[in-house]
N, C-alpha and C positions, 0 to 999 in steps of 0.2 A: 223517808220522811215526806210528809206530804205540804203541801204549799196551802197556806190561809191567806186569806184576805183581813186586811185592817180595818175589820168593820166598824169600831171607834170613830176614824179618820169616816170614811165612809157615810156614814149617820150624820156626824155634824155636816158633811160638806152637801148631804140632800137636804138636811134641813135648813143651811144658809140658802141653798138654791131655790127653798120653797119644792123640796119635789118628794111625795110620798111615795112608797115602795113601789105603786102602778106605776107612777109616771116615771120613775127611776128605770124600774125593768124595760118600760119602751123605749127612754132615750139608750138605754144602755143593747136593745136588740134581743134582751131574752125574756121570758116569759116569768111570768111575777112567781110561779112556785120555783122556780129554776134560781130565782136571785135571791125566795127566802132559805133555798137550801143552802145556798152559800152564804149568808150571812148566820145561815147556825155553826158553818166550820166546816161544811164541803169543800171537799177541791174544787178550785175553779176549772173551768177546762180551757185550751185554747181560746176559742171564741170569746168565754165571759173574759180571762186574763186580758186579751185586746180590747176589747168595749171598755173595759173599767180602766184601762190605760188613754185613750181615747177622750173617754168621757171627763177624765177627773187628770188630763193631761198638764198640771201643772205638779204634779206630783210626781216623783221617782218611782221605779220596780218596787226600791226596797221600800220606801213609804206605803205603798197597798200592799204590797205583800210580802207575807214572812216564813220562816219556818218554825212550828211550833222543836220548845225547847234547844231553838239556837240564839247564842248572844247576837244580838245585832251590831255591839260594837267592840266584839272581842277580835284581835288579831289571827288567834291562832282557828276560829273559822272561815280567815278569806283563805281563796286562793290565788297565789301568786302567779308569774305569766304561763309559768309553765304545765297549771293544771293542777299543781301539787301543794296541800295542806300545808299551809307555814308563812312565816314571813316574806325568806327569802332565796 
């Protein structure tokens, strides 16, 4: 599975900031095609995952980003301390 970005959250929090996709990609350190590819459902890679934690740092991991077709608030997709799918 591949990791997306919550480009929802994303969009509103550039548009409360006043910042259009250029000036989003520079505060954010990548290049404006690079940030419209993830905002279609690219993976992000190391770097953008850091900038966009960063930049939008009142925000959790799981807030920007998600896996598509995983529940966000179902138990039986955490895993517990030991690595292993389940509660407990």
């Amino acid at each position: 599975m591949l990791l997306q970005l919550n480009t929802e959250l994303i969009e509103k929090e550039a548009e409360k900031q006043g910042l259009n996709k250029t000036n989003l990609a520079k505060k954010l350190g990548i290049s404006r095609m690079h940030l419209d590819r993830i905002l279609s459902g690219s993976t992000p890679g190391n770097k953008a995952i850091s900038a966009f934690l960063g930049v939008f740092n009142q925000y959790s991991f799981k807030e920007l980003f998600f896996l598509p077709g995983v529940s966000q608030n179902s138990d039986t997709n955490k895993l517990n301390s030991t690595g292993t799918e389940g509660g407990a």
